[in-house]
Structure formats: structure tokens, C-alpha cells
N, CA, C and O atoms as a Maestro MAE file, in Angstrom:
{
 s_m_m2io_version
 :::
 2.0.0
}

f_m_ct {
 s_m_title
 :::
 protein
 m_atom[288] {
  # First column is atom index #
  i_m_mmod_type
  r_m_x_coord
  r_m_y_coord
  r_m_z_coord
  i_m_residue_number
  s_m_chain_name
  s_m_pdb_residue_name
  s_m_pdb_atom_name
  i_m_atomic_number
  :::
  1 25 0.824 -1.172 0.000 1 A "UNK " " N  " 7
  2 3 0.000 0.000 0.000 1 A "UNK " " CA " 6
  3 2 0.879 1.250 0.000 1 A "UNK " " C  " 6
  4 15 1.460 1.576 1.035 1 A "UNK " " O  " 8
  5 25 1.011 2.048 -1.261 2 A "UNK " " N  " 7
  6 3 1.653 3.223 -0.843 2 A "UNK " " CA " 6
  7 2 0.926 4.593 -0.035 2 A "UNK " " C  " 6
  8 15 -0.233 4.804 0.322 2 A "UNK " " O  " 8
  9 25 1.551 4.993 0.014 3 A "UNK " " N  " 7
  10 3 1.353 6.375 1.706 3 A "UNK " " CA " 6
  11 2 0.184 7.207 0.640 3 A "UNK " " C  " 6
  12 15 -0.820 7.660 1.190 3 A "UNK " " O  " 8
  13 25 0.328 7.375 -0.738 4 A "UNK " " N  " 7
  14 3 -0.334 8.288 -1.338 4 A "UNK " " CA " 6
  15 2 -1.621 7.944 -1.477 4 A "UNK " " C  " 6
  16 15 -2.378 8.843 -1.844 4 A "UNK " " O  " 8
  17 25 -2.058 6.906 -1.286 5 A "UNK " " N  " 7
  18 3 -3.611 6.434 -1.223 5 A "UNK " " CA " 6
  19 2 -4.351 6.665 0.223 5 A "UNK " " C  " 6
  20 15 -5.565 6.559 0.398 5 A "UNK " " O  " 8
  21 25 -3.445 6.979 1.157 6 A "UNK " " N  " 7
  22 3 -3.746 7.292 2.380 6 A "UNK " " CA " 6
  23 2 -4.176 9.035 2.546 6 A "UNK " " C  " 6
  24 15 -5.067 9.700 3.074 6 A "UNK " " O  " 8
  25 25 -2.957 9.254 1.753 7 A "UNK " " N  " 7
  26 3 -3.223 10.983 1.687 7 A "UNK " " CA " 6
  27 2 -4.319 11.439 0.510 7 A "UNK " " C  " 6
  28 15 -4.268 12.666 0.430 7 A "UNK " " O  " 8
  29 25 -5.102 10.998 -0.248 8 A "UNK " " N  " 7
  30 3 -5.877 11.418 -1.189 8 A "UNK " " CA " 6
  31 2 -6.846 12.381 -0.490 8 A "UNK " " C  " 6
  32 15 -7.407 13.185 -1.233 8 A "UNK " " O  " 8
  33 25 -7.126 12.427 0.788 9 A "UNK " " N  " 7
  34 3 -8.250 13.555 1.612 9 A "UNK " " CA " 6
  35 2 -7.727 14.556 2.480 9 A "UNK " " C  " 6
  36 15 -8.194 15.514 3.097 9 A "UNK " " O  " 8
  37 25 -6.159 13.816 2.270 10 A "UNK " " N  " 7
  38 3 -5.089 15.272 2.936 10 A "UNK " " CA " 6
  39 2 -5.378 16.500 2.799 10 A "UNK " " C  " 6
  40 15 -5.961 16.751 1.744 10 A "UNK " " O  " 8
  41 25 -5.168 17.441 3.541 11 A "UNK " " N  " 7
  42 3 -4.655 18.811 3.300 11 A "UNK " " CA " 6
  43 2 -2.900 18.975 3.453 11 A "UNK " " C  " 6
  44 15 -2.549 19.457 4.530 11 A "UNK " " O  " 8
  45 25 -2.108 18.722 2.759 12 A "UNK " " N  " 7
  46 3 -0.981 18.527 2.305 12 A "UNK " " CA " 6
  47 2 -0.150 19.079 1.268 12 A "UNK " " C  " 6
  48 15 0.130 18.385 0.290 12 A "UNK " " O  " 8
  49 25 0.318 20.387 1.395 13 A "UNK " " N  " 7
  50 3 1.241 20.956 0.054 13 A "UNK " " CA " 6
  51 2 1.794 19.528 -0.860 13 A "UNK " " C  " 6
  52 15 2.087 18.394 -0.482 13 A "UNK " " O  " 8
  53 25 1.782 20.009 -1.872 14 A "UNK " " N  " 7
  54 3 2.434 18.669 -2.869 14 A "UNK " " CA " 6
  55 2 4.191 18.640 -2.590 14 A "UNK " " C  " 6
  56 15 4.726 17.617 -3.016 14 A "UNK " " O  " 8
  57 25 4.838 19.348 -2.126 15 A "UNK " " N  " 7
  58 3 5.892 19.207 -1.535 15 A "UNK " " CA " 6
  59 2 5.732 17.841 -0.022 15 A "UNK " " C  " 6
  60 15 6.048 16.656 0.091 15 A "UNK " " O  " 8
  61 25 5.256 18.591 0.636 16 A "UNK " " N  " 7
  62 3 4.798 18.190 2.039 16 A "UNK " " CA " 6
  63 2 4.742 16.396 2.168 16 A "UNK " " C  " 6
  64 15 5.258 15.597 2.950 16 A "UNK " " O  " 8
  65 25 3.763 16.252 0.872 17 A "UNK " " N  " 7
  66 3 3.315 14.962 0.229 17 A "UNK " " CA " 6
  67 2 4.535 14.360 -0.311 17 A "UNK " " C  " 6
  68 15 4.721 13.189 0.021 17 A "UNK " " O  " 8
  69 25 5.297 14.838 -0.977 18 A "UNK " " N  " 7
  70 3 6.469 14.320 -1.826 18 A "UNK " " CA " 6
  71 2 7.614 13.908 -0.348 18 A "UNK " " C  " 6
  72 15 8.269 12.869 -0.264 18 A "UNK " " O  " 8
  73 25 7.595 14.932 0.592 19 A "UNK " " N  " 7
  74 3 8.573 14.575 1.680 19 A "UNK " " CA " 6
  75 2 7.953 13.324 2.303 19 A "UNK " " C  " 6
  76 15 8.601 12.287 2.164 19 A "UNK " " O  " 8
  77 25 7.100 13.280 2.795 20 A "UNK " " N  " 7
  78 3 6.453 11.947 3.149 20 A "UNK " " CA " 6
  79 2 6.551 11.008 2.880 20 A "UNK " " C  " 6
  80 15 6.812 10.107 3.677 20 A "UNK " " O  " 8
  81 25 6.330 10.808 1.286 21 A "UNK " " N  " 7
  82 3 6.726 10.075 0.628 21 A "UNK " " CA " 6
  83 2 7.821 9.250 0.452 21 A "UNK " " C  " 6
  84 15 7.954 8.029 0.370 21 A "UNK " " O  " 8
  85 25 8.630 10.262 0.408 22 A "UNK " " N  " 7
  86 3 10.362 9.640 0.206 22 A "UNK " " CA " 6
  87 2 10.360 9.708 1.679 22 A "UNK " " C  " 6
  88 15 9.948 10.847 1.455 22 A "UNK " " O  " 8
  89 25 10.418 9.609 3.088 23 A "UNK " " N  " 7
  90 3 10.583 9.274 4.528 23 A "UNK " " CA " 6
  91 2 9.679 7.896 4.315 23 A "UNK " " C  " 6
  92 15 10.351 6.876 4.466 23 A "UNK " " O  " 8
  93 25 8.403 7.696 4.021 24 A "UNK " " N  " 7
  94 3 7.551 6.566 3.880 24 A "UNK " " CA " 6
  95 2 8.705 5.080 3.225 24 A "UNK " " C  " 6
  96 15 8.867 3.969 3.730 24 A "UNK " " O  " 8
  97 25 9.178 5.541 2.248 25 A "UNK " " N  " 7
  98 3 9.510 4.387 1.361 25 A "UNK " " CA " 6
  99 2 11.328 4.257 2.635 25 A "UNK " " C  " 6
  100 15 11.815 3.347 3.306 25 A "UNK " " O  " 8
  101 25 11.704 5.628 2.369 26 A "UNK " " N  " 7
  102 3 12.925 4.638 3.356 26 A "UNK " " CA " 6
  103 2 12.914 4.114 4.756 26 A "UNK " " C  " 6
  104 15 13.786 3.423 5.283 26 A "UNK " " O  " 8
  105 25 11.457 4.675 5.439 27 A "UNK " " N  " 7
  106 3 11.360 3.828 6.843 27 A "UNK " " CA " 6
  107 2 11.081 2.052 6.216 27 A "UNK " " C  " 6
  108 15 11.296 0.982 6.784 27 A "UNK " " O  " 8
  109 25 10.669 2.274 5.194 28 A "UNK " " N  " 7
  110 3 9.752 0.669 4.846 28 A "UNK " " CA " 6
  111 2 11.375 -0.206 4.458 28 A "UNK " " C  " 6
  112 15 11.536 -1.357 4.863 28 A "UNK " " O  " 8
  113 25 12.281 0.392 3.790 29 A "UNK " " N  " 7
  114 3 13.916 -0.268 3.468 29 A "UNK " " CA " 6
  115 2 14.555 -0.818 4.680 29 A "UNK " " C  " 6
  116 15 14.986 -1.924 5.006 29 A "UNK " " O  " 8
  117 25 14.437 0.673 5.388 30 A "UNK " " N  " 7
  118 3 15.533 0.698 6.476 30 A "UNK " " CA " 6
  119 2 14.795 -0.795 7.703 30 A "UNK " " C  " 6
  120 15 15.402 -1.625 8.379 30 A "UNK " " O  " 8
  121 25 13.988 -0.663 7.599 31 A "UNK " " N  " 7
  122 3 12.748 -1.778 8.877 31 A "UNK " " CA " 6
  123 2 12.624 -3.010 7.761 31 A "UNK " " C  " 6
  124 15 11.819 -3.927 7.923 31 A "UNK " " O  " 8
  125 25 13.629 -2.916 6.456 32 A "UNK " " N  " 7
  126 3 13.304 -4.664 5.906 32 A "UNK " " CA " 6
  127 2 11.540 -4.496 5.038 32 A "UNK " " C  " 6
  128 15 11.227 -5.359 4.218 32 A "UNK " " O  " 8
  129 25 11.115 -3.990 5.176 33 A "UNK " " N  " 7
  130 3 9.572 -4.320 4.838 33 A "UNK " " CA " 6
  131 2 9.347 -4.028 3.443 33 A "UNK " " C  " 6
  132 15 9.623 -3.043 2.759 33 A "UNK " " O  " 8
  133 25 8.610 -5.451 3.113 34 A "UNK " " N  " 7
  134 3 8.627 -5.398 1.444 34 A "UNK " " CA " 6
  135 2 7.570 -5.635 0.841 34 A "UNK " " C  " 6
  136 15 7.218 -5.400 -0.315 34 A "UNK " " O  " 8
  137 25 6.823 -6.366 2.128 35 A "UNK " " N  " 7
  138 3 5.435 -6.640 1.216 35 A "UNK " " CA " 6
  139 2 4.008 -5.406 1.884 35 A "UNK " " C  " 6
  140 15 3.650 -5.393 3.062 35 A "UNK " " O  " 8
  141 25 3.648 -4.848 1.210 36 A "UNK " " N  " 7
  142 3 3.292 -3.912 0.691 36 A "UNK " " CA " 6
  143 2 1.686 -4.022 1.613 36 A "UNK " " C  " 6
  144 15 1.076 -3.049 2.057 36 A "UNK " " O  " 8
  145 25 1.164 -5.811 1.749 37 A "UNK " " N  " 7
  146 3 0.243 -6.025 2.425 37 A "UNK " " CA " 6
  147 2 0.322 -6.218 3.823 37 A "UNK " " C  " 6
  148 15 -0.646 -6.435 4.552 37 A "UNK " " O  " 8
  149 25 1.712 -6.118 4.239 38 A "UNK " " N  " 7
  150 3 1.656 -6.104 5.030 38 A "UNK " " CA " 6
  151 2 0.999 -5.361 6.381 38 A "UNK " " C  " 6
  152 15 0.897 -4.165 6.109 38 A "UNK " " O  " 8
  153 25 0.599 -5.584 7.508 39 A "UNK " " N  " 7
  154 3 -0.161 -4.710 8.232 39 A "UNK " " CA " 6
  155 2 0.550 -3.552 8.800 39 A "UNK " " C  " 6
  156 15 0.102 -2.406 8.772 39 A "UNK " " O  " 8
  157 25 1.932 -3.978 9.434 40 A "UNK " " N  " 7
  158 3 3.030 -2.963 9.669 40 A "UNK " " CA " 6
  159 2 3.213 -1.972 8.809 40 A "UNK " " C  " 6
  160 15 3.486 -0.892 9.334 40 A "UNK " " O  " 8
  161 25 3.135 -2.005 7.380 41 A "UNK " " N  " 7
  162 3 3.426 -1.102 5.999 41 A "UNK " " CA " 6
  163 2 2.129 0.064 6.714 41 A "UNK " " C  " 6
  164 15 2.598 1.174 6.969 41 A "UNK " " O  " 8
  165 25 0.957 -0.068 6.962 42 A "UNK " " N  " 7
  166 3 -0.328 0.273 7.018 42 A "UNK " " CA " 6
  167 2 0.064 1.174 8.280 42 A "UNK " " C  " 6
  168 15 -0.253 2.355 8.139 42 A "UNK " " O  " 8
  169 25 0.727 0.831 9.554 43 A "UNK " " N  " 7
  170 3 1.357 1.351 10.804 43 A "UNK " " CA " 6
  171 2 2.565 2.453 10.451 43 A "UNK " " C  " 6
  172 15 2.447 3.598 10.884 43 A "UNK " " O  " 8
  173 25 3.625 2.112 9.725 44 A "UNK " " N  " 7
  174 3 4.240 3.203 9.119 44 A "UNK " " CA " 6
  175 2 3.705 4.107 8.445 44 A "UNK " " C  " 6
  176 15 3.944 5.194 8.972 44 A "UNK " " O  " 8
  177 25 3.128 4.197 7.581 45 A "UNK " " N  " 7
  178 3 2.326 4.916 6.644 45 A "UNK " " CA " 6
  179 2 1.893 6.335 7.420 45 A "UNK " " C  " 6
  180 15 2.241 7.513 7.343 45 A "UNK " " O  " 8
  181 25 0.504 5.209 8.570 46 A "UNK " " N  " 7
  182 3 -0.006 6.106 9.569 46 A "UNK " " CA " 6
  183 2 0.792 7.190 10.261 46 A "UNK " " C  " 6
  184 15 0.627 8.394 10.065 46 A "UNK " " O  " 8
  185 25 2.026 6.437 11.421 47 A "UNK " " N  " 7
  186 3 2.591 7.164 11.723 47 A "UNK " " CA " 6
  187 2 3.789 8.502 10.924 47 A "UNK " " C  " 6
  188 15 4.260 9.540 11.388 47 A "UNK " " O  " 8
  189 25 3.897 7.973 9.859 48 A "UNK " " N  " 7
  190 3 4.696 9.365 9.130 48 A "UNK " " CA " 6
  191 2 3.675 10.136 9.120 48 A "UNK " " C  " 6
  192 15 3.894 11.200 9.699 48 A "UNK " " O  " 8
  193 25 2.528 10.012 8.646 49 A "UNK " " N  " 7
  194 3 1.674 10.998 8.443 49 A "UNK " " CA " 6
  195 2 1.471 11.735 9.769 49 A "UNK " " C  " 6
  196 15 2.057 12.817 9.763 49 A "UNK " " O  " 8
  197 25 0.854 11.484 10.835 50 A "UNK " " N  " 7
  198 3 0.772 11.695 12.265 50 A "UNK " " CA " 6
  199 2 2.086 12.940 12.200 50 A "UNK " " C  " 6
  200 15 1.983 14.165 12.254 50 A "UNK " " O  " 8
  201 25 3.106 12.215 12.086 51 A "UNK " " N  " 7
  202 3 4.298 12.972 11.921 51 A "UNK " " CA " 6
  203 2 4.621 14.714 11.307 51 A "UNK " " C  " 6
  204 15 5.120 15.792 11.630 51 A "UNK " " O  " 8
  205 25 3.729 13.810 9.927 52 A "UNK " " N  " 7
  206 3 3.518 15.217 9.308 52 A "UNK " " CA " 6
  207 2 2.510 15.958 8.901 52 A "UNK " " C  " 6
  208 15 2.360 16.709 7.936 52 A "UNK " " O  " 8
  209 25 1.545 15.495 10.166 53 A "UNK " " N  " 7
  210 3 0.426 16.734 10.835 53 A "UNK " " CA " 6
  211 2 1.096 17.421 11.955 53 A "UNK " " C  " 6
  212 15 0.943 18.623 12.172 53 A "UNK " " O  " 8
  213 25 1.725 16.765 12.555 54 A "UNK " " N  " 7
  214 3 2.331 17.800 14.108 54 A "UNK " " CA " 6
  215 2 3.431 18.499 13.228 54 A "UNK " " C  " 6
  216 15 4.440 18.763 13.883 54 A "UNK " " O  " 8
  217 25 3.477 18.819 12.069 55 A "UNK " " N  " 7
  218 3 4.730 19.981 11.026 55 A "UNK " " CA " 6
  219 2 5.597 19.399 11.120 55 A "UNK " " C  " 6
  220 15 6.114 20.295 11.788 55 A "UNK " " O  " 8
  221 25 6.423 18.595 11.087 56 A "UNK " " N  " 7
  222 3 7.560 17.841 10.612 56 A "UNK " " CA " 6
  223 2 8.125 18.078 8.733 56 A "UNK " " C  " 6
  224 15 7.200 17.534 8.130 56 A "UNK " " O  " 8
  225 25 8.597 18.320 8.230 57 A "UNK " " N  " 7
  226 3 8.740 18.379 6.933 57 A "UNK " " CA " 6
  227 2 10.175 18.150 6.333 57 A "UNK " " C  " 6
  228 15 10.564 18.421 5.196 57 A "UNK " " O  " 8
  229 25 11.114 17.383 7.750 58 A "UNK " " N  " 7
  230 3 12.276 17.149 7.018 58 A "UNK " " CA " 6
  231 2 12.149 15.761 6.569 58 A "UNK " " C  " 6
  232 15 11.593 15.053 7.408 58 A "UNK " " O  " 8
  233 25 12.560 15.061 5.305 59 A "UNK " " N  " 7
  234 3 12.497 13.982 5.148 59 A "UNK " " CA " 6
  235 2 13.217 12.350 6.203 59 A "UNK " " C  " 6
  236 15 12.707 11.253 6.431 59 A "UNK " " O  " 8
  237 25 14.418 12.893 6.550 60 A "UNK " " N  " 7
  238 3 15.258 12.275 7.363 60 A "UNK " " CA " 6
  239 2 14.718 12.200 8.707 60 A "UNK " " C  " 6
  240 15 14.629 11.110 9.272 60 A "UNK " " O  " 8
  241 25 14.357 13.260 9.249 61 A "UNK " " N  " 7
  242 3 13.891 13.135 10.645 61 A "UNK " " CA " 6
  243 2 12.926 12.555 10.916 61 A "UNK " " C  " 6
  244 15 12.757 11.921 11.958 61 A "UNK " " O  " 8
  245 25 11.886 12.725 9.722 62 A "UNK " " N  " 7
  246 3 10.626 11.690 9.599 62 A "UNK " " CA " 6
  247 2 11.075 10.508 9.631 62 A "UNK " " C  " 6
  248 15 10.821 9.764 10.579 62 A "UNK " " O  " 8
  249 25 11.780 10.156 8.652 63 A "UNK " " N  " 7
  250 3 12.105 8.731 8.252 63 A "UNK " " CA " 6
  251 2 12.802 7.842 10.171 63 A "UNK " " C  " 6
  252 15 12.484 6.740 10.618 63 A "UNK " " O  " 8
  253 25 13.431 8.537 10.589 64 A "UNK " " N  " 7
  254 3 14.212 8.364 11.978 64 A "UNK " " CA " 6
  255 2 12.939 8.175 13.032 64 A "UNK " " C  " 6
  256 15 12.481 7.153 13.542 64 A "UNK " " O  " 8
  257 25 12.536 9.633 13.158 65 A "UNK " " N  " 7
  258 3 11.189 9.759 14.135 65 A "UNK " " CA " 6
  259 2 10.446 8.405 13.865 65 A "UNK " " C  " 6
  260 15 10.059 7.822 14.878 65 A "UNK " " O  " 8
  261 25 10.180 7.798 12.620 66 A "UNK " " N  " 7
  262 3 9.361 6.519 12.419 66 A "UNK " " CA " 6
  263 2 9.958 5.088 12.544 66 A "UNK " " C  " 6
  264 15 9.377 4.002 12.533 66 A "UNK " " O  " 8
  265 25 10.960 5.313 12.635 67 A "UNK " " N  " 7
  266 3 11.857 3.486 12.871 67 A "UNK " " CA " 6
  267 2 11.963 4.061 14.366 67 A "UNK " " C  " 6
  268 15 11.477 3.264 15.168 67 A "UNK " " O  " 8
  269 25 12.425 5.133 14.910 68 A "UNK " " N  " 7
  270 3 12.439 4.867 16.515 68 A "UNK " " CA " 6
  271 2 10.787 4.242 17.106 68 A "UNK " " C  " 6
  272 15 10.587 3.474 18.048 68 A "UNK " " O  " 8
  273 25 9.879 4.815 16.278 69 A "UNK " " N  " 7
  274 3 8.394 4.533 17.062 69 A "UNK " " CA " 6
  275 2 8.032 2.814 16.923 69 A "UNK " " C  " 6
  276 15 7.299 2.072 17.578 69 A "UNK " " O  " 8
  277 25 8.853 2.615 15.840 70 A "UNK " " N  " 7
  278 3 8.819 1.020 15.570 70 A "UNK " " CA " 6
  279 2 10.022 0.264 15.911 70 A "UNK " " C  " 6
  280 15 10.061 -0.859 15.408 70 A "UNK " " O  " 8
  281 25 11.031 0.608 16.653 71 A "UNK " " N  " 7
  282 3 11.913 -0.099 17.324 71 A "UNK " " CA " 6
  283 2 12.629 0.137 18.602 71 A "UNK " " C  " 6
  284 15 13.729 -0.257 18.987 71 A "UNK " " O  " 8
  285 25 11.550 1.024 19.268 72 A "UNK " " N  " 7
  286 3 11.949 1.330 20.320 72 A "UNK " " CA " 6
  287 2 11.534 0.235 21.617 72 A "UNK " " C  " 6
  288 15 11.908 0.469 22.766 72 A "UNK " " O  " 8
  :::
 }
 m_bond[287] {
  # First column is bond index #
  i_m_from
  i_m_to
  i_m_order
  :::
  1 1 2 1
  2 2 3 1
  3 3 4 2
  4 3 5 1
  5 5 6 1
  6 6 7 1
  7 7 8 2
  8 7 9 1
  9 9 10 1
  10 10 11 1
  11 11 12 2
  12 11 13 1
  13 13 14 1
  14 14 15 1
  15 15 16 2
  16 15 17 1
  17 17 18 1
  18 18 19 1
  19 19 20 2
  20 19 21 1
  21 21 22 1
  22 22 23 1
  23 23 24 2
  24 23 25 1
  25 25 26 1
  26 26 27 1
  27 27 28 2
  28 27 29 1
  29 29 30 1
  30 30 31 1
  31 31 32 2
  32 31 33 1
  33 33 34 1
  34 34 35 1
  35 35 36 2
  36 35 37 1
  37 37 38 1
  38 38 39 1
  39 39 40 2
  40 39 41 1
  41 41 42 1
  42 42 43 1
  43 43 44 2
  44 43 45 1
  45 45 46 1
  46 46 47 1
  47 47 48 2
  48 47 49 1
  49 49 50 1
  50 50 51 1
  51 51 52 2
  52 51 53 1
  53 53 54 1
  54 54 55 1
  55 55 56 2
  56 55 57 1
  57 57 58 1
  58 58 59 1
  59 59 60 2
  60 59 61 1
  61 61 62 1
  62 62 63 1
  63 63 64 2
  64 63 65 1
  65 65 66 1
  66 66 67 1
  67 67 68 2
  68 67 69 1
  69 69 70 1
  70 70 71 1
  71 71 72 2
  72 71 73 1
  73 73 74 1
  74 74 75 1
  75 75 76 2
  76 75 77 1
  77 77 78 1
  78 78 79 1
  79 79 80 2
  80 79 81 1
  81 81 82 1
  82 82 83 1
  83 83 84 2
  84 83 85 1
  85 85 86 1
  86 86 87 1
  87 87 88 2
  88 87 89 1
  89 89 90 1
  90 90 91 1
  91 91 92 2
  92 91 93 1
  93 93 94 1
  94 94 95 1
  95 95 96 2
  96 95 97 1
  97 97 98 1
  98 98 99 1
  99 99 100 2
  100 99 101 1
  101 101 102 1
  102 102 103 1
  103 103 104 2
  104 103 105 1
  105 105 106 1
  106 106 107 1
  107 107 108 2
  108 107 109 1
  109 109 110 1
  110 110 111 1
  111 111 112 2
  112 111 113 1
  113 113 114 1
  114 114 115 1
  115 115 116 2
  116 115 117 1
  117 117 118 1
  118 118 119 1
  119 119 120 2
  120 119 121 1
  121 121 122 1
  122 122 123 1
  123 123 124 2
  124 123 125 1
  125 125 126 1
  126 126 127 1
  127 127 128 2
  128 127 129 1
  129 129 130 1
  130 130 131 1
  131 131 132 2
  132 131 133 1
  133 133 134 1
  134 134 135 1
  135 135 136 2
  136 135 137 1
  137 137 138 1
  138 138 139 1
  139 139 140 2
  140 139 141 1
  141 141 142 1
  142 142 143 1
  143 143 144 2
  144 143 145 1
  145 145 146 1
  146 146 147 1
  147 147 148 2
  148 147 149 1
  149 149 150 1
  150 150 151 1
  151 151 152 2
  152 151 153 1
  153 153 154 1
  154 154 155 1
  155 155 156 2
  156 155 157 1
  157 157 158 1
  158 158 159 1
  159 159 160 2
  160 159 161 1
  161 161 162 1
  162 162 163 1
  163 163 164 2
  164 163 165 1
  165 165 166 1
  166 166 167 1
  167 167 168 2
  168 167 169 1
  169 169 170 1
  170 170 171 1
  171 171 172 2
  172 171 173 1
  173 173 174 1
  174 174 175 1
  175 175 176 2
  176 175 177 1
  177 177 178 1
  178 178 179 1
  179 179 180 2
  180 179 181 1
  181 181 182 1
  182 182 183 1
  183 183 184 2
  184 183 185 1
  185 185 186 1
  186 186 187 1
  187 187 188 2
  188 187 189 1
  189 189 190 1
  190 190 191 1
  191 191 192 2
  192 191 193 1
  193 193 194 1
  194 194 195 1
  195 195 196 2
  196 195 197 1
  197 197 198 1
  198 198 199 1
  199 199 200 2
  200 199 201 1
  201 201 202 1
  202 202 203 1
  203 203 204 2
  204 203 205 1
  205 205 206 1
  206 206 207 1
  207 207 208 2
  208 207 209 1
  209 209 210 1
  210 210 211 1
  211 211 212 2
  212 211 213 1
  213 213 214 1
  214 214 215 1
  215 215 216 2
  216 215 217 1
  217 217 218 1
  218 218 219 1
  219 219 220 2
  220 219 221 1
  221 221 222 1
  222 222 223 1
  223 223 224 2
  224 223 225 1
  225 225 226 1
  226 226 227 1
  227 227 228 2
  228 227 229 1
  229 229 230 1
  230 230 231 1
  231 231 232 2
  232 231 233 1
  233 233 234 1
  234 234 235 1
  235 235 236 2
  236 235 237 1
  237 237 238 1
  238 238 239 1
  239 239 240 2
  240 239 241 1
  241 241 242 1
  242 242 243 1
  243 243 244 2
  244 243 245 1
  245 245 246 1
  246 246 247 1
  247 247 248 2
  248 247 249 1
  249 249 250 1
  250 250 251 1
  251 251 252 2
  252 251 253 1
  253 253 254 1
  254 254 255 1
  255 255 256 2
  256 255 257 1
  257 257 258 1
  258 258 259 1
  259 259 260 2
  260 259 261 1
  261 261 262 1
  262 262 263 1
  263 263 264 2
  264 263 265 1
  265 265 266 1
  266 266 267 1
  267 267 268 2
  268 267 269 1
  269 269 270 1
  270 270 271 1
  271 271 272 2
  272 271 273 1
  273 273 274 1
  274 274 275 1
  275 275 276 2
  276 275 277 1
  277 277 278 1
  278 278 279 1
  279 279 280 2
  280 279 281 1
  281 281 282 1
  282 282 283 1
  283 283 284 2
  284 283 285 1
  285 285 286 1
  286 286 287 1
  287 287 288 2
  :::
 }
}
């Protein structure tokens, strides 16, 4: 499931969306995760976004902020 089917009812600059994006796909590398159905994929997703409602907009820190929430 990519992050962008999640955001279709966003209020989200298309930048904003694009950072997400690229933090989305390298939390899913960096945590191993490949299959797409997975339920965890669905838990990352969420939490970047979460992420980047409280204004977050660096890609890296997202990507970090989201493997700490899943391997802490």
C-alpha cells in the first residue's frame, strides 16, 4: 500500500506529500519491509503521516522519528 492512497483527503502541500513520501519508502527499506500487504506497511504509513500533521517536513527526521516509534 503506498502512503499516497492514504493521503488522497489530505490537506498537504504537494511538496509536504512528496517529503512523506520519500521518509515513507525509506522507513519501509531501512525496517526490511517489502510486502506492501503487510499490516506494519499500514502502521508506518499512519505514523509518518501523524508525523507530518504535528509539522515535521524534514524527510530524514521523519524517516528516523518513524523506525524509533517502531523499534523502540
Amino acid at each position: 500500500m503506498p502512503i499516497y492512497k492514504m493521503l488522497q483527503n489530505a490537506v498537504f502541500e504537494p511538496e509536504h506529500i512528496r517529503v512523506m513520501g520519500t521518509a515513507f519508502e525509506e522507513t519501509l527499506s531501512v525496517l526490511g519491509l517489502t510486502n506492501r500487504d503487510d499490516e506494519l506497511v499500514e502502521m508506518v504509513a499512519k505514523k509518518i503521516i501523524e508525523l507530518g500533521q504535528q509539522g515535521e517536513r524534514d524527510p530524514q527526521r521523519l524517516r528516523d522519528l518513524a523506525i524509533m516509534a517502531f523499534t523502540a
